[in-house]
PDBQT receptor file of N, H, CA, C and O in Angstrom, charges set to zero:
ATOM      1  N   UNK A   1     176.582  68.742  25.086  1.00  0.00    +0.000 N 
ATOM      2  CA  UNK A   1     175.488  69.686  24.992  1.00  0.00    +0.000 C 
ATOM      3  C   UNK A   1     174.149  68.957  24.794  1.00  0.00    +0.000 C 
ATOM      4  O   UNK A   1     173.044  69.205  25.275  1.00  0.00    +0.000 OA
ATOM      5  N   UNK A   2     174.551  67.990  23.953  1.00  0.00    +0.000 N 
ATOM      6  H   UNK A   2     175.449  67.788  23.562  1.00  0.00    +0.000 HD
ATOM      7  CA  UNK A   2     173.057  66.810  23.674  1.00  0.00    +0.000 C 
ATOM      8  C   UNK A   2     172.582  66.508  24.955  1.00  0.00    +0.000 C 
ATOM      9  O   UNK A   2     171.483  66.843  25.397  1.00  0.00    +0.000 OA
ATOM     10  N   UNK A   3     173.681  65.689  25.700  1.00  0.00    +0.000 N 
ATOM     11  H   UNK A   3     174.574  65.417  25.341  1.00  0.00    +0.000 HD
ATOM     12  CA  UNK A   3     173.416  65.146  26.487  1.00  0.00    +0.000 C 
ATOM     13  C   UNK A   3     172.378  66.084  27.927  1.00  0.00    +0.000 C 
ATOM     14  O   UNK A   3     171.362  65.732  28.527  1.00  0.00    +0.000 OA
ATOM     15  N   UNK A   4     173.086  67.125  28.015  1.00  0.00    +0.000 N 
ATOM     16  H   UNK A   4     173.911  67.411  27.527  1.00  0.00    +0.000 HD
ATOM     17  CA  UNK A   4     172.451  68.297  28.801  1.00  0.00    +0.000 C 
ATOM     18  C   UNK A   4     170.607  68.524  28.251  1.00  0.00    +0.000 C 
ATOM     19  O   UNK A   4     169.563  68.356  28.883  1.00  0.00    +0.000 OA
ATOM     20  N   UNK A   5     170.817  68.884  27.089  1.00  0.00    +0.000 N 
ATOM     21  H   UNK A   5     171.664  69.021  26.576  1.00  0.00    +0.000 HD
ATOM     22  CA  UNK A   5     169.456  69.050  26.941  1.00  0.00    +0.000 C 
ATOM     23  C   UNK A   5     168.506  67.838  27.473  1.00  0.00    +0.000 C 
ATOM     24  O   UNK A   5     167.588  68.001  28.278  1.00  0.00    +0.000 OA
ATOM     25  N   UNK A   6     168.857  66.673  26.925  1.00  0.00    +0.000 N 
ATOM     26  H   UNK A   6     169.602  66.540  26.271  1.00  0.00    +0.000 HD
ATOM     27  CA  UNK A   6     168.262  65.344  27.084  1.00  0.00    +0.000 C 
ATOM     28  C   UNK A   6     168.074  65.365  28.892  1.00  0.00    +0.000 C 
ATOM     29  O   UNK A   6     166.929  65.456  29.334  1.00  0.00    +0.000 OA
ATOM     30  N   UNK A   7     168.673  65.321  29.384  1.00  0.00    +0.000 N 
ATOM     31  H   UNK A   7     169.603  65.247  29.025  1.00  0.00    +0.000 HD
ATOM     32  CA  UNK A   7     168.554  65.785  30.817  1.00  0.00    +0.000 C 
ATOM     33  C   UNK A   7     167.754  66.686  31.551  1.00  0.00    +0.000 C 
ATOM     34  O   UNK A   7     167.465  66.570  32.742  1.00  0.00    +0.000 OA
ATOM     35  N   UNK A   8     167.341  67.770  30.631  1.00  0.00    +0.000 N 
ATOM     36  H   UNK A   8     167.576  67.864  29.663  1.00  0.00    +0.000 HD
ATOM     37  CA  UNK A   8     167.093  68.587  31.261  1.00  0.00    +0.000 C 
ATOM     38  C   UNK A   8     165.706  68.589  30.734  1.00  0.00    +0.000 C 
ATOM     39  O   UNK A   8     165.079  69.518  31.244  1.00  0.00    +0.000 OA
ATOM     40  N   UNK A   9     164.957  67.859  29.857  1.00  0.00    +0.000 N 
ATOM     41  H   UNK A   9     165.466  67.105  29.442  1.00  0.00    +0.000 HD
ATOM     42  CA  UNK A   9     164.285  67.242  29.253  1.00  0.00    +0.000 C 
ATOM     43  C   UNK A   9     163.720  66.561  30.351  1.00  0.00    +0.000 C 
ATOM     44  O   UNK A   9     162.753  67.040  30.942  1.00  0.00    +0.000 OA
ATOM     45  N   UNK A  10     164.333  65.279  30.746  1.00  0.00    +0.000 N 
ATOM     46  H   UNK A  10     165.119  64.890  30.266  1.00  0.00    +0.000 HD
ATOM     47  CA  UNK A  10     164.017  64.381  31.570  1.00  0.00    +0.000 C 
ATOM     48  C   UNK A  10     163.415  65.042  32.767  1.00  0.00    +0.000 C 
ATOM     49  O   UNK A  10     162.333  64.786  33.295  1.00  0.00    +0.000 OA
ATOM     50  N   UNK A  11     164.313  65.946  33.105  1.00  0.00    +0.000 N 
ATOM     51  H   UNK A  11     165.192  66.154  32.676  1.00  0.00    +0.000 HD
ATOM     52  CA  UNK A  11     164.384  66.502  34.815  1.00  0.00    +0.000 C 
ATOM     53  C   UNK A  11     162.742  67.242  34.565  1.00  0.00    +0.000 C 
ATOM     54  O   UNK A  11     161.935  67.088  35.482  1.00  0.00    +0.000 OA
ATOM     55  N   UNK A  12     162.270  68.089  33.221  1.00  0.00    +0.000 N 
ATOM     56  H   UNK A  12     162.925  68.214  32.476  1.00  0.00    +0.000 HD
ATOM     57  CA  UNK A  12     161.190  68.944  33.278  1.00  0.00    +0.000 C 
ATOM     58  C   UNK A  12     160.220  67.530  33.776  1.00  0.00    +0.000 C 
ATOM     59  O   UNK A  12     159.853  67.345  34.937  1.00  0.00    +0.000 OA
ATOM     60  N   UNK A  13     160.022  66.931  33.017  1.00  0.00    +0.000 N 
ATOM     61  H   UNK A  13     160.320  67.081  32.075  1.00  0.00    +0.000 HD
ATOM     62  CA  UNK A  13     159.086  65.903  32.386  1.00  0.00    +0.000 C 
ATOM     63  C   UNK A  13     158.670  65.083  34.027  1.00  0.00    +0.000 C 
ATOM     64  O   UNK A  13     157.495  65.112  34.391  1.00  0.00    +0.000 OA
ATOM     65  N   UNK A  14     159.464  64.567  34.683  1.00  0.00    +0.000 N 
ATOM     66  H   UNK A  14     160.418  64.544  34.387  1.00  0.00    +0.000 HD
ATOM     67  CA  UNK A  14     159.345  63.824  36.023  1.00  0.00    +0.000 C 
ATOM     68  C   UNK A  14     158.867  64.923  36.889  1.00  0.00    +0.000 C 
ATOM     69  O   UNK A  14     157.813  64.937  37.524  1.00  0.00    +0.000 OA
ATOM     70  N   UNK A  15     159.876  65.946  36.830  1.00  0.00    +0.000 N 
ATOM     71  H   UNK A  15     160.733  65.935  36.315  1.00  0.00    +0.000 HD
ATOM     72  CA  UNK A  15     159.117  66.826  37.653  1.00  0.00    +0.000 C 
ATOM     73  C   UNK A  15     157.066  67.235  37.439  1.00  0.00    +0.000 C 
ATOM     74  O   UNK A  15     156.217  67.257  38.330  1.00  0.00    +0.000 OA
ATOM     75  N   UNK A  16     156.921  67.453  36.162  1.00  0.00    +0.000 N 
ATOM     76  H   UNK A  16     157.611  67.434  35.438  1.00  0.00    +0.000 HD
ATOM     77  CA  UNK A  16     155.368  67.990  36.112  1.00  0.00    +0.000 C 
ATOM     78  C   UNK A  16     154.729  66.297  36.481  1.00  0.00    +0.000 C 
ATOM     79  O   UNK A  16     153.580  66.350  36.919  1.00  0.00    +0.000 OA
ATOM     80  N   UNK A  17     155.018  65.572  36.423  1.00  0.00    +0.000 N 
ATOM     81  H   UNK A  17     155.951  65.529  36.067  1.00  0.00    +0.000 HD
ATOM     82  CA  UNK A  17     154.494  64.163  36.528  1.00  0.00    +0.000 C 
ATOM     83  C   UNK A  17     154.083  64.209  37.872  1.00  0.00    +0.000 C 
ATOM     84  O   UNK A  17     152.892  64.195  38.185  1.00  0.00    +0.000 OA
ATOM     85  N   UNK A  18     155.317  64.283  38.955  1.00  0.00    +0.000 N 
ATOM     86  H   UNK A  18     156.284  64.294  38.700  1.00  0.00    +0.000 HD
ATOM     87  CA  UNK A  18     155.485  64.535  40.117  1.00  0.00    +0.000 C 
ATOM     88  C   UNK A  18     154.431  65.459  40.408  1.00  0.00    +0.000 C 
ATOM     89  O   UNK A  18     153.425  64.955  40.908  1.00  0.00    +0.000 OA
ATOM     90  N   UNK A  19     154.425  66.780  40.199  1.00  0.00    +0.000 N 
ATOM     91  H   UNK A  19     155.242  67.191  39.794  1.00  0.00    +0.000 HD
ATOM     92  CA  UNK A  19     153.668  67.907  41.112  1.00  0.00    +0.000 C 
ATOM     93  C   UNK A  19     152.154  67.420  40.270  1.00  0.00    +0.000 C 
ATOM     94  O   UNK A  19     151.219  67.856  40.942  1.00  0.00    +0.000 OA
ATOM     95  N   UNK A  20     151.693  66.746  39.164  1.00  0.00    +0.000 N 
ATOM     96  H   UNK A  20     152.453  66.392  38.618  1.00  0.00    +0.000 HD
ATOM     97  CA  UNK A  20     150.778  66.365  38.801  1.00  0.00    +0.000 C 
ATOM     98  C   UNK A  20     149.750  65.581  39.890  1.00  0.00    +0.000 C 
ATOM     99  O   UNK A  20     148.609  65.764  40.313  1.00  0.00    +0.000 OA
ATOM    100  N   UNK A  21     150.974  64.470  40.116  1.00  0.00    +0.000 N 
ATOM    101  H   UNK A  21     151.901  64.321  39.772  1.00  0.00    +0.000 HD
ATOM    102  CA  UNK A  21     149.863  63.318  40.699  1.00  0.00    +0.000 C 
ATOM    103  C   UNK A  21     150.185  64.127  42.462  1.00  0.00    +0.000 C 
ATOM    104  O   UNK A  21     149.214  63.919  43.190  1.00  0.00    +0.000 OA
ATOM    105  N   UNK A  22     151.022  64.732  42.984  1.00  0.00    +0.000 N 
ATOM    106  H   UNK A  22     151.810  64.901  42.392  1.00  0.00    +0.000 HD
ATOM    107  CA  UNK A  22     150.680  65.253  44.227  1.00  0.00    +0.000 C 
ATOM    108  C   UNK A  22     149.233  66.114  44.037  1.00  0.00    +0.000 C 
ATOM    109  O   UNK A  22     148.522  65.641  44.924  1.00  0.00    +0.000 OA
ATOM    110  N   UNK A  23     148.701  66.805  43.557  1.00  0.00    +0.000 N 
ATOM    111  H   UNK A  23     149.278  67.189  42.836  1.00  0.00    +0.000 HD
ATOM    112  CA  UNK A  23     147.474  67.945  43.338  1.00  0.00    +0.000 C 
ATOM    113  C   UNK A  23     146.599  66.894  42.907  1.00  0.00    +0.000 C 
ATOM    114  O   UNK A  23     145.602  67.278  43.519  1.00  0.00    +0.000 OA
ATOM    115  N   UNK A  24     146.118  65.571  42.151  1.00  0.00    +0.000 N 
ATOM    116  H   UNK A  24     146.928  65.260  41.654  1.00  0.00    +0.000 HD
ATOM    117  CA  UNK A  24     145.552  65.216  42.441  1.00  0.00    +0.000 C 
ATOM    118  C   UNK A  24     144.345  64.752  43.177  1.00  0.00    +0.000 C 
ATOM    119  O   UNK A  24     144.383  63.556  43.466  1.00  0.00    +0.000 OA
ATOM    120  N   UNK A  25     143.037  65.556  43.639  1.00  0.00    +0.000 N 
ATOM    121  H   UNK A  25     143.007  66.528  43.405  1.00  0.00    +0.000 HD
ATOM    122  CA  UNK A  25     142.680  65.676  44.216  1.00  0.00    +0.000 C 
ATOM    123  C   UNK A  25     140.990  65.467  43.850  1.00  0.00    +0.000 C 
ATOM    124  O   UNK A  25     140.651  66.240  42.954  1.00  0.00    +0.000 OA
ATOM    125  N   UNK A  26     140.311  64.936  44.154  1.00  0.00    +0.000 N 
ATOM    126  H   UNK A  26     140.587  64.308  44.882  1.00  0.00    +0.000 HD
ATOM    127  CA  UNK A  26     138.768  64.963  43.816  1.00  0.00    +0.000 C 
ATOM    128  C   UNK A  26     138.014  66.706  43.896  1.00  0.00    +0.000 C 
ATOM    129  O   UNK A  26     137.601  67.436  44.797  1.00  0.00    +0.000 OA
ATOM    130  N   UNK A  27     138.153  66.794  42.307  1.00  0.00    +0.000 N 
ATOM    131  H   UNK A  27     138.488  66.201  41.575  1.00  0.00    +0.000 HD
ATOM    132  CA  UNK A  27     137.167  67.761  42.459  1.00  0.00    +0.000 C 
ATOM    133  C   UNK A  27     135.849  68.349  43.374  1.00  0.00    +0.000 C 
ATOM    134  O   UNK A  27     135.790  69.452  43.918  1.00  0.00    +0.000 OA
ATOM    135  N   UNK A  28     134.838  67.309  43.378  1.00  0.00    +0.000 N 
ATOM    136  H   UNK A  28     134.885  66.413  42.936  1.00  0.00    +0.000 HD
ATOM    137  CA  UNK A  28     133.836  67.209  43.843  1.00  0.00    +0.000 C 
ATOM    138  C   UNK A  28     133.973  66.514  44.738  1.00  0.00    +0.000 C 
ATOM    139  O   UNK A  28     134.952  65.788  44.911  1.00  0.00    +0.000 OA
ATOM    140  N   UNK A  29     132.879  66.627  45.572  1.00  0.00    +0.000 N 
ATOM    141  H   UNK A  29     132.084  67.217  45.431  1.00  0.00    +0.000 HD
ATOM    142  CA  UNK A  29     132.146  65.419  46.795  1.00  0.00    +0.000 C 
ATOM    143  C   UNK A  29     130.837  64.227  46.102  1.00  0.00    +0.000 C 
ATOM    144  O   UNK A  29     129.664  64.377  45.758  1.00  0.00    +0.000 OA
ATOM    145  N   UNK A  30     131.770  63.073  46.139  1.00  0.00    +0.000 N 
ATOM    146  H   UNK A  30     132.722  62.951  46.418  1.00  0.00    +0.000 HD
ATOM    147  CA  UNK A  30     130.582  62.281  45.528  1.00  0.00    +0.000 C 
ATOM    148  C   UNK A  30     129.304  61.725  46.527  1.00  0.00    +0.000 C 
ATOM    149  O   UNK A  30     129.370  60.848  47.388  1.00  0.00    +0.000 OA
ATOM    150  N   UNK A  31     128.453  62.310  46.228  1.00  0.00    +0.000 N 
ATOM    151  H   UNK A  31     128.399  63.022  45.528  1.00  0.00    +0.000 HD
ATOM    152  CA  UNK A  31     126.996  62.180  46.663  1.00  0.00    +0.000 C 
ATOM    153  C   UNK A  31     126.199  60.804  46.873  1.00  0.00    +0.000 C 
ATOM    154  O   UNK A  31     126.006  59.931  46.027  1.00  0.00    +0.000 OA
ATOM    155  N   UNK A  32     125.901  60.822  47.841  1.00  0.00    +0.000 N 
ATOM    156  H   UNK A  32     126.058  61.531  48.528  1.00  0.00    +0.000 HD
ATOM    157  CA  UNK A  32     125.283  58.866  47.757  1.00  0.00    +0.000 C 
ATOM    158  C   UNK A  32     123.793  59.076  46.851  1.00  0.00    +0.000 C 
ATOM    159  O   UNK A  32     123.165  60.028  47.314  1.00  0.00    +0.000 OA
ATOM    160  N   UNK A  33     123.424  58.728  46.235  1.00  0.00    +0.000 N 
ATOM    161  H   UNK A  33     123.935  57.955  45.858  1.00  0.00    +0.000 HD
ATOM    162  CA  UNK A  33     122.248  58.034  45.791  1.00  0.00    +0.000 C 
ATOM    163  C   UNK A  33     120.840  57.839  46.851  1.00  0.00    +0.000 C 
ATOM    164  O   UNK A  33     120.589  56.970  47.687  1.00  0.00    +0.000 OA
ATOM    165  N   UNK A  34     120.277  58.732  46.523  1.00  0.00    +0.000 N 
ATOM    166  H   UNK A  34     120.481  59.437  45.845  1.00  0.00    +0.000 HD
ATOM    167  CA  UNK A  34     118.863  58.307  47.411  1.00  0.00    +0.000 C 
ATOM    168  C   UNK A  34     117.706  57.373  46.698  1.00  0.00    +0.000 C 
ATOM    169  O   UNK A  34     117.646  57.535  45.479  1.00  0.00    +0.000 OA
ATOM    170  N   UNK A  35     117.121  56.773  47.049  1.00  0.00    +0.000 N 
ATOM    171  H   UNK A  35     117.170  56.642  48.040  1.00  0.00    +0.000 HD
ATOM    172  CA  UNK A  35     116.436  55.650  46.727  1.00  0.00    +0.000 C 
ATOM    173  C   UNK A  35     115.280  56.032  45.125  1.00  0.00    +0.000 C 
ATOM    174  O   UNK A  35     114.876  55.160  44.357  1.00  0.00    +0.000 OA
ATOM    175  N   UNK A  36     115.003  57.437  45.015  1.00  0.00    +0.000 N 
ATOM    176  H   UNK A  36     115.332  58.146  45.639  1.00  0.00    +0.000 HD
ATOM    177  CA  UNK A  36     114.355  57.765  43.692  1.00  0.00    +0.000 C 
ATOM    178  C   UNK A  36     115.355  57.969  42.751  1.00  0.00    +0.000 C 
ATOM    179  O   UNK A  36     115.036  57.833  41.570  1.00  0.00    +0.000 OA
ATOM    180  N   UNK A  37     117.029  58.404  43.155  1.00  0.00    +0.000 N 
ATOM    181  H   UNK A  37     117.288  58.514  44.114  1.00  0.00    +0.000 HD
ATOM    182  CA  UNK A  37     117.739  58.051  42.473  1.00  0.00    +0.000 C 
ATOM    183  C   UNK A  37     117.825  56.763  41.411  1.00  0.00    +0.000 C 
ATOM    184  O   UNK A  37     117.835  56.612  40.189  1.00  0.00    +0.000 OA
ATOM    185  N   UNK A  38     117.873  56.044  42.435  1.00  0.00    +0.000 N 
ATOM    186  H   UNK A  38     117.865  56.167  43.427  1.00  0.00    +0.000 HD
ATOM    187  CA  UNK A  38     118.092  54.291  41.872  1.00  0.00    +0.000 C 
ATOM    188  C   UNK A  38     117.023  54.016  41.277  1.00  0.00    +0.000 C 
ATOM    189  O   UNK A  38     116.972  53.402  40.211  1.00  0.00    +0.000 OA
ATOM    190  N   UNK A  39     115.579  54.654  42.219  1.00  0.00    +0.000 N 
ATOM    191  H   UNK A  39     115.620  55.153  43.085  1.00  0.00    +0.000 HD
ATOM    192  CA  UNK A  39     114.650  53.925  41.436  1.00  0.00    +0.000 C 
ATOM    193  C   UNK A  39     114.407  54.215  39.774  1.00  0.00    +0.000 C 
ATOM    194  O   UNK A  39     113.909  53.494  38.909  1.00  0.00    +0.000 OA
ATOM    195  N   UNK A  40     115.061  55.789  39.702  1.00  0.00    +0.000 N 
ATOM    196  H   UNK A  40     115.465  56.374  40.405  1.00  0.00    +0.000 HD
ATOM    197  CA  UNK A  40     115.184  56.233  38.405  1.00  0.00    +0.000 C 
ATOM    198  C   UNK A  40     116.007  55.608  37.352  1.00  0.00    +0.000 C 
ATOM    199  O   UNK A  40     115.521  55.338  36.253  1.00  0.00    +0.000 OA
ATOM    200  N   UNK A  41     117.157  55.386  37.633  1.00  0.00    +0.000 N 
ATOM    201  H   UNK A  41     117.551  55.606  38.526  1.00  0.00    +0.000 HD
ATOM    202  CA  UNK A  41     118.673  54.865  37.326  1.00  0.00    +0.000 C 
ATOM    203  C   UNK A  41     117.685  53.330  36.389  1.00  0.00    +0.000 C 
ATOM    204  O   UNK A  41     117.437  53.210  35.189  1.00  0.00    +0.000 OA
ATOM    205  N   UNK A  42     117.332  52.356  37.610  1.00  0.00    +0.000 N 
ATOM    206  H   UNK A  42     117.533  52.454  38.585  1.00  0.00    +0.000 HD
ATOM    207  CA  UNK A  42     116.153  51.074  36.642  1.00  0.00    +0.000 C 
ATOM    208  C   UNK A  42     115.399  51.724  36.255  1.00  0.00    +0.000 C 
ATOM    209  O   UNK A  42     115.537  51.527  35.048  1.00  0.00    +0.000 OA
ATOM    210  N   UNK A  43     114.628  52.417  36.354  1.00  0.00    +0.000 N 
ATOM    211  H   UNK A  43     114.516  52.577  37.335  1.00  0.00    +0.000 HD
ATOM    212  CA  UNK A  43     113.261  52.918  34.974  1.00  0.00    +0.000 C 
ATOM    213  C   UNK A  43     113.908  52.674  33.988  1.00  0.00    +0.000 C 
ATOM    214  O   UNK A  43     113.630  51.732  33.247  1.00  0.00    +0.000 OA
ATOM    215  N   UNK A  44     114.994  53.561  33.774  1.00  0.00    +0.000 N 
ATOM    216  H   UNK A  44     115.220  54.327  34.377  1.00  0.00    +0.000 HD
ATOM    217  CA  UNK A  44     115.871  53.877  32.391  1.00  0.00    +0.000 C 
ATOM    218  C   UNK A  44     116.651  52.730  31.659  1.00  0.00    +0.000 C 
ATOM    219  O   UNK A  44     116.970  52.430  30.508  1.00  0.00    +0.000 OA
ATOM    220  N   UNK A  45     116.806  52.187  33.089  1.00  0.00    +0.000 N 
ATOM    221  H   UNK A  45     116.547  52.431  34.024  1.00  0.00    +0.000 HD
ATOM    222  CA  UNK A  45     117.792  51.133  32.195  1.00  0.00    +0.000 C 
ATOM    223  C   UNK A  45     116.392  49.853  31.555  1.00  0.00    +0.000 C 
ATOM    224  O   UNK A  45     116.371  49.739  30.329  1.00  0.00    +0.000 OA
ATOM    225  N   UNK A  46     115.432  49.065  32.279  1.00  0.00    +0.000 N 
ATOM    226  H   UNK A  46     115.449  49.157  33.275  1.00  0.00    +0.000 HD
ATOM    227  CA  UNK A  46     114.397  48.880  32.079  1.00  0.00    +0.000 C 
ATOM    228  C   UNK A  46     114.015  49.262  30.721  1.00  0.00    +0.000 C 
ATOM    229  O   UNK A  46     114.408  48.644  29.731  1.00  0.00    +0.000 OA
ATOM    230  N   UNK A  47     113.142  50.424  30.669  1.00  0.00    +0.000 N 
ATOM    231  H   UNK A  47     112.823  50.926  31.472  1.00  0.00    +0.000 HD
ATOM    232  CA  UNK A  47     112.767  51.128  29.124  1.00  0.00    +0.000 C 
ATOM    233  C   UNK A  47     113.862  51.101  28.110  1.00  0.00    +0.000 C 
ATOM    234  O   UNK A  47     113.516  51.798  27.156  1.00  0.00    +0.000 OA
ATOM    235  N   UNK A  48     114.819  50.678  27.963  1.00  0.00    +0.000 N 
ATOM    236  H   UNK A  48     115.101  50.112  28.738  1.00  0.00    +0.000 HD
ATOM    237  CA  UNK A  48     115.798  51.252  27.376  1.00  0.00    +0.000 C 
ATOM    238  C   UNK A  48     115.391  48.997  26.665  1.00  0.00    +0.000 C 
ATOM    239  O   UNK A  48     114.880  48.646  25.601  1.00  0.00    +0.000 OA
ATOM    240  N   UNK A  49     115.872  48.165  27.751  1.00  0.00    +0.000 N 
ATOM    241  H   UNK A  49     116.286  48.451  28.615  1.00  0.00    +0.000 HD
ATOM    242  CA  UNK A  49     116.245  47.059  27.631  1.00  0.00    +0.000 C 
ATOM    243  C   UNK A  49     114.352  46.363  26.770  1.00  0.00    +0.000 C 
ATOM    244  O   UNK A  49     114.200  45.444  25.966  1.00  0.00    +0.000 OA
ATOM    245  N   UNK A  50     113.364  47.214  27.354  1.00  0.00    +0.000 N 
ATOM    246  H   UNK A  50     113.488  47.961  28.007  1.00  0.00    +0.000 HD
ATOM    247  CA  UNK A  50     112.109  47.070  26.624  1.00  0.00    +0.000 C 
ATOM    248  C   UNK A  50     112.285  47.570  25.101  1.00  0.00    +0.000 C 
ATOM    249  O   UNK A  50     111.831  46.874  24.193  1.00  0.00    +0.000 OA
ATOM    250  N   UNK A  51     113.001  48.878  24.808  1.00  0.00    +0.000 N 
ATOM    251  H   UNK A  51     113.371  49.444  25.546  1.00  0.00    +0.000 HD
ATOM    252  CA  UNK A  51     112.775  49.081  23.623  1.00  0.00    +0.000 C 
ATOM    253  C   UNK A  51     113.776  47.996  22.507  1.00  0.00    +0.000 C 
ATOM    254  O   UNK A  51     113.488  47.485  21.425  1.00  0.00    +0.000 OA
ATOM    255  N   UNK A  52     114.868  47.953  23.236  1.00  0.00    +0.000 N 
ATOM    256  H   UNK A  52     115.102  48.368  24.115  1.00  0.00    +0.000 HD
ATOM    257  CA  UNK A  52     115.695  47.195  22.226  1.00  0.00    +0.000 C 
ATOM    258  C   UNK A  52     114.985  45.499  21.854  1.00  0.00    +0.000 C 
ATOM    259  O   UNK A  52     115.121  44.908  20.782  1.00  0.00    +0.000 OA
ATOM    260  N   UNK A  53     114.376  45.091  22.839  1.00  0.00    +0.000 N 
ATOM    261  H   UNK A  53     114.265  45.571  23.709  1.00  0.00    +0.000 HD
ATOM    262  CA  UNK A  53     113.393  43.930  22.642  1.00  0.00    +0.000 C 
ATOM    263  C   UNK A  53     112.494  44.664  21.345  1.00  0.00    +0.000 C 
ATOM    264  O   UNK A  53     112.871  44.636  20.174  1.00  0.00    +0.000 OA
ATOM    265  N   UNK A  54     111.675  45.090  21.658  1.00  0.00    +0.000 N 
ATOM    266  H   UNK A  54     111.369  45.113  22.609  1.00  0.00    +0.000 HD
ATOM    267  CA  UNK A  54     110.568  45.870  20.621  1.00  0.00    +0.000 C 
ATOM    268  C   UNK A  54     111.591  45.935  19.366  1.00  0.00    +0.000 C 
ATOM    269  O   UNK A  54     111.124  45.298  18.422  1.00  0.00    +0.000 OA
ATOM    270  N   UNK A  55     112.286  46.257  19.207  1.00  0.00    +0.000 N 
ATOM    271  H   UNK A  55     112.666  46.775  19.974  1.00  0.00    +0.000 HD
ATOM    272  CA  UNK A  55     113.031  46.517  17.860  1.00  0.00    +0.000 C 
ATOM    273  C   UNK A  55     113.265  45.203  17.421  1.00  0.00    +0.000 C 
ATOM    274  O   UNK A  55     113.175  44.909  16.229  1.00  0.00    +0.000 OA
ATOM    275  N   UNK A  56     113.581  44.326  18.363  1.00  0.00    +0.000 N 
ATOM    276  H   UNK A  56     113.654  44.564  19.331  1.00  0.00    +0.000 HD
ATOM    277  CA  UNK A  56     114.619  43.073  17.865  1.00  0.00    +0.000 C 
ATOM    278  C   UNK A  56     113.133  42.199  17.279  1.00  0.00    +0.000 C 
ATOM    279  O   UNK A  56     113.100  41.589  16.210  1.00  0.00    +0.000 OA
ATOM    280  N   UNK A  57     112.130  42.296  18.114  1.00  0.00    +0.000 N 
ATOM    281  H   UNK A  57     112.156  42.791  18.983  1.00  0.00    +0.000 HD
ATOM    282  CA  UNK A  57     110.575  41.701  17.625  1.00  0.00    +0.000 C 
ATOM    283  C   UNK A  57     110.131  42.213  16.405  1.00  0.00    +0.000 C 
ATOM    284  O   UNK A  57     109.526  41.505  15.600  1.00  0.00    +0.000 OA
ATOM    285  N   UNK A  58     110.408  43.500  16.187  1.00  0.00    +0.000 N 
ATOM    286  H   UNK A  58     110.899  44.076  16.841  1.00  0.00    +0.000 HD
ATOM    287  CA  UNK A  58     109.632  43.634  14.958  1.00  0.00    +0.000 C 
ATOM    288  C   UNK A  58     110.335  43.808  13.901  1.00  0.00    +0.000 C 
ATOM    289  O   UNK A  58     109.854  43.971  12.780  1.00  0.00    +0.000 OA
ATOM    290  N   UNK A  59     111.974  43.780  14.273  1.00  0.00    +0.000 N 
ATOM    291  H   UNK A  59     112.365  43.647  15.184  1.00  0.00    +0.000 HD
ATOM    292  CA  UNK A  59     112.788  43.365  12.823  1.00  0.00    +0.000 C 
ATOM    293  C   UNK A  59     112.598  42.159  12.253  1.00  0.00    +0.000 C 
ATOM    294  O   UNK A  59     112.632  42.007  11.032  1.00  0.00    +0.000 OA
ATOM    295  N   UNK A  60     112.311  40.882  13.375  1.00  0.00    +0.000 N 
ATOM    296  H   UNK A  60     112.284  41.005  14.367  1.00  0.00    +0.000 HD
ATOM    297  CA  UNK A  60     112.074  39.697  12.918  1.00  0.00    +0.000 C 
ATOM    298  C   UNK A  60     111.020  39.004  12.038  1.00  0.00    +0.000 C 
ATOM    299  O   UNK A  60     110.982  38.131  11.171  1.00  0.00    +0.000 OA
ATOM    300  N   UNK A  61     109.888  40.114  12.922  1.00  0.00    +0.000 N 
ATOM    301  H   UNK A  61     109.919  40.823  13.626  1.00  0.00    +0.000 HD
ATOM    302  CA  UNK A  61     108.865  40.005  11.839  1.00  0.00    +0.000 C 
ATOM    303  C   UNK A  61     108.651  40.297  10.610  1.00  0.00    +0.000 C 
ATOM    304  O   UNK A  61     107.908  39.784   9.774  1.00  0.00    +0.000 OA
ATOM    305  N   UNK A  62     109.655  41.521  10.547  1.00  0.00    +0.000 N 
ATOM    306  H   UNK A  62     110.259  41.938  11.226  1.00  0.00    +0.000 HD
ATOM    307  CA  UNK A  62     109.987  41.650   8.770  1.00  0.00    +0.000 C 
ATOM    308  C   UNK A  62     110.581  40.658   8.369  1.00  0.00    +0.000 C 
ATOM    309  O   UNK A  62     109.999  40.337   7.333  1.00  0.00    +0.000 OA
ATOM    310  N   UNK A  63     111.610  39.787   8.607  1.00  0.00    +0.000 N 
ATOM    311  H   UNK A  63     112.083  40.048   9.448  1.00  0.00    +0.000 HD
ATOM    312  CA  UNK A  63     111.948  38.613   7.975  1.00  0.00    +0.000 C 
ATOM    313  C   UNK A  63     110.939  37.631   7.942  1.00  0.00    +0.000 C 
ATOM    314  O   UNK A  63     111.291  36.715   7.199  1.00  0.00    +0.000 OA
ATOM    315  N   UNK A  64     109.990  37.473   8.368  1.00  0.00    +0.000 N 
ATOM    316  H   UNK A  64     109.704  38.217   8.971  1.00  0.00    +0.000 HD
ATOM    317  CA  UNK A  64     108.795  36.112   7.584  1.00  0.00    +0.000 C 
ATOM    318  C   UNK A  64     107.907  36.744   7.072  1.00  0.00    +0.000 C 
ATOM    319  O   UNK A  64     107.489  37.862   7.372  1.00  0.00    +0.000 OA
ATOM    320  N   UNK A  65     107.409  35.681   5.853  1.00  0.00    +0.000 N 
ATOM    321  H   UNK A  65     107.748  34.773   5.609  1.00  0.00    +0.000 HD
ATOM    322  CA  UNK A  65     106.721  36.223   4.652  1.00  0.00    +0.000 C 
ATOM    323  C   UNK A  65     105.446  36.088   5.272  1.00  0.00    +0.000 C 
ATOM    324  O   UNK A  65     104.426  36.421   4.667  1.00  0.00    +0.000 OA
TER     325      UNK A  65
């Protein structure tokens, strides 16, 4: 009877695995990137890599007397 359940266990489990990765499917349509895209994408990353400089400069300056 163990053994049955354990089986039948198994058999659910492979099966949803199975019909899982068949449906698999990309939600969406991925979109290419137009060039104000990107150019946006560096602004951000840019400003982002400026501010963490700015921070790292003026923490340092709190360390000298």
């Amino acid at each position: 009877m163990a053994v049955m359940m354990g089986l039948e266990r198994l058999v659910v489990t492979l099966k949803s695995k199975i019909i899982r990765s068949l449906k698999t499917k990309k939600l969406y349509d991925k979109i290419e990137k137009s060039e104000s895209m990107r150019f946006e994408i560096r602004s951000r990353k840019a400003r982002k890599l400026i501010e963490k400089t700015l921070k790292t400069a003026d923490s340092s300056k709190r360390l000298r007397p």
